[in-house]
C-alpha positions, 0 to 999 in steps of 0.5 A: 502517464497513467498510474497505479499506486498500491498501497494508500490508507484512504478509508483510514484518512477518513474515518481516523483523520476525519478528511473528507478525501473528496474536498480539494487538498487545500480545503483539507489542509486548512481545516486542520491548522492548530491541531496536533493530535496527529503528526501529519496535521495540515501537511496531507498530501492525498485526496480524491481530486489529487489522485485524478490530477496525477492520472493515479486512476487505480489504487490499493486501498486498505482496511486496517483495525490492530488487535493489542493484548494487554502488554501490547504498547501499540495503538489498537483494539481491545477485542478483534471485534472491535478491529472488524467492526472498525474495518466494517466503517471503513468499508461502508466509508468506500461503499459510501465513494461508490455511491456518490460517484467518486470511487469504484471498485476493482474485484476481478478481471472484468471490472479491471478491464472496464476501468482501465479502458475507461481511464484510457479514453483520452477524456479529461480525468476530472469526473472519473472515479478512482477505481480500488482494490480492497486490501486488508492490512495486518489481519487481527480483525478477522475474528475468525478464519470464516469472516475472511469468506464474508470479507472476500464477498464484499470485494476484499482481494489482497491480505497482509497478514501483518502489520507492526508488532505481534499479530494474532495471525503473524508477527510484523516489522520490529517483531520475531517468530514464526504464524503459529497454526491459525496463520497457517490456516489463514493462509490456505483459506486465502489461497482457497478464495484466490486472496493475494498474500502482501508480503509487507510487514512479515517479520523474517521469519513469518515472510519465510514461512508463508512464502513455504505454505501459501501457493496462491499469487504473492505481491508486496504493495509497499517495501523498501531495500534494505541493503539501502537502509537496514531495518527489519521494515525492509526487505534483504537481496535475499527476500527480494530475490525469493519474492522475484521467483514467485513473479511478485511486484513490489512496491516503492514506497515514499516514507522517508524514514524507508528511503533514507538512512538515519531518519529520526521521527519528528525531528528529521527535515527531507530537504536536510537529509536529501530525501527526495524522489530520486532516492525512490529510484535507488530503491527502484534500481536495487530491484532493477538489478537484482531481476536483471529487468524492470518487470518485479517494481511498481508504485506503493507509495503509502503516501497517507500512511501517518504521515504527510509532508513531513515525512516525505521526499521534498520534491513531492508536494501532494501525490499528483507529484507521481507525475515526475517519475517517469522523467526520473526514471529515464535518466537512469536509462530505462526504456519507455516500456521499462517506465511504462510497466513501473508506473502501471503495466507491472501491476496490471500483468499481475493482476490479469494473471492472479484474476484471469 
């Protein structure tokens, strides 16, 4: 079935990891044995081709560059000119796909249209490119609220504020405290440029604030329940709820420590603590219920997001591994509609609409 993932950190894979995301995932895994300055180390489970063998024909593909003040612990930049000029090579990294015929990018109705048709021929997938949608996730490295414009113009269509810890737009996961001015400011300038706000990461009470000041089309590409495993990282019935209202679709994301209770990095295994794909359907039927229909979840899986199979549901052994949900899902009942609009048809209402 065809399907649209929202959220993987390609260019990040690339440009940070240093994977050629277009050589076979083998290839990839195998040039990386007996390194360890990463976790995920020979264990990645995205690549170009894996994408295309799991009919994954249309992603969310981020830019990403953290701003850290000085008493900041995080990994980061010194200056958010040094966070843009590291997104600026991880978007000539995607210029680069498009040229050699690997990737497109999806920007507005139009090109969504031509793309879906395209991965709808009945044609074998393996020359096609995989389309994506540029987003920006945590917003530290637009140096001013002006280089959101310039960004927009190279095809930028999805902001979220921010990421993990304090931000110089917002506060994210295992942070507090409302956007002070300027996040306010960024926000009204995202929905002047018709920019989708991602929900993902807010803190509570930034996620409060900017579903009060921005009134442009809200989404969340990649978000757990937290009634299933309580961290602020997740979201309350509460804030599921509110995102509903706003016709968001959020999506299901496979980091395990998201999707089981007490996982502990770097010493947890997914088989000993039962982490696989049916425990993303919890998640998936959490929100089910809260709606009362299957319209608000989609897939976002997040699946290169730092971490590989180590950290991921067992059952799954690269991305094309999507392919087994649809199976999952009507288990629990759902209809073949239902499945068909989490997999894809949820994602593309939304974007018809935010782009029509």
């Amino acid at each position: 079935m065809f399907t649209i993932d929202a959220h993987l950190d390609l260019s990040m894979n690339a440009m940070e990891w240093n994977r050629d995301l277009r050589k076979p995932l083998a290839e990839i895994n195998e040039r990386e044995k007996g390194l360890t300055d990463k976790p995920d180390r020979g264990k990645a489970v995205v690549s170009l081709s894996e994408l295309r063998k799991g009919n994954i024909g249309l992603v969310v593909a981020t830019q990403i560059g953290r701003y850290v003040a000085p008493d900041n612990p995080l990994p980061g930049w010194h200056s958010p000119e040094q966070a843009w000029a590291q997104t600026q090579g991880q978007v000539a990294w995607y210029k680069a796909m498009e040229e050699d015929g690997e990737m497109v990018q999806v920007n507005d109705l139009q090109s969504l249209e031509k793309h879906i048709k395209l991965w709808n021929d009945g044609k074998h997938n393996h020359n096609k490119p995989v389309g994506y949608i540029l987003s920006l996730e945590g917003a530290d490295s637009i140096v001013t609220i002006g280089h959101l414009e310039r960004a927009y113009n190279y095809g930028l269509r999805a902001v979220g504020p921010a990421h993990y810890g304090p931000g110089r737009y917002a506060n994210g996961t295992d942070a507090t405290g409302k956007m002070g001015p300027h996040g306010i400011e960024l926000l009204k300038e995202m929905e002047r440029l018709n920019i989708i706000l991602d929900a993902t990461h807010l803190c509570d009470d930034a996620f409060w604030q900017a579903l009060d000041h921005f009134n442009g089309h809200v989404w969340a590409s990649h978000n757990n329940c937290r009634a299933l495993v309580n961290h602020n990282r997740q979201y309350s019935d509460e804030m599921i709820k509110a995102l509903i209202n706003r016709g968001a679709v959020i999506g299901a994301a496979l980091d395990a420590w998201m999707m089981v209770p007490g996982w502990i990095r770097g010493v947890s295994d997914p088989k000993a603590m039962n982490c696989n794909l049916d425990v993303m359907i919890d998640h998936i039927d959490h929100i089910c219920q809260l709606a009362g229909n299957a319209l608000h979840v989609g897939m976002g899986t997040d699946l290169d997001g730092a971490f590989g199979r180590e950290q991921c549901p067992y059952d799954l052994e690269t991305i094309a591994d999507l392919q087994k949900v649809p199976a999952l899902l009507k288990i629990r009942g759902y209809s073949e509609t239902d499945i068909e609009n989490m997999m894809h048809g949820n994602w593309l209402r939304f974007l018809r609409n935010a782009w029509g």
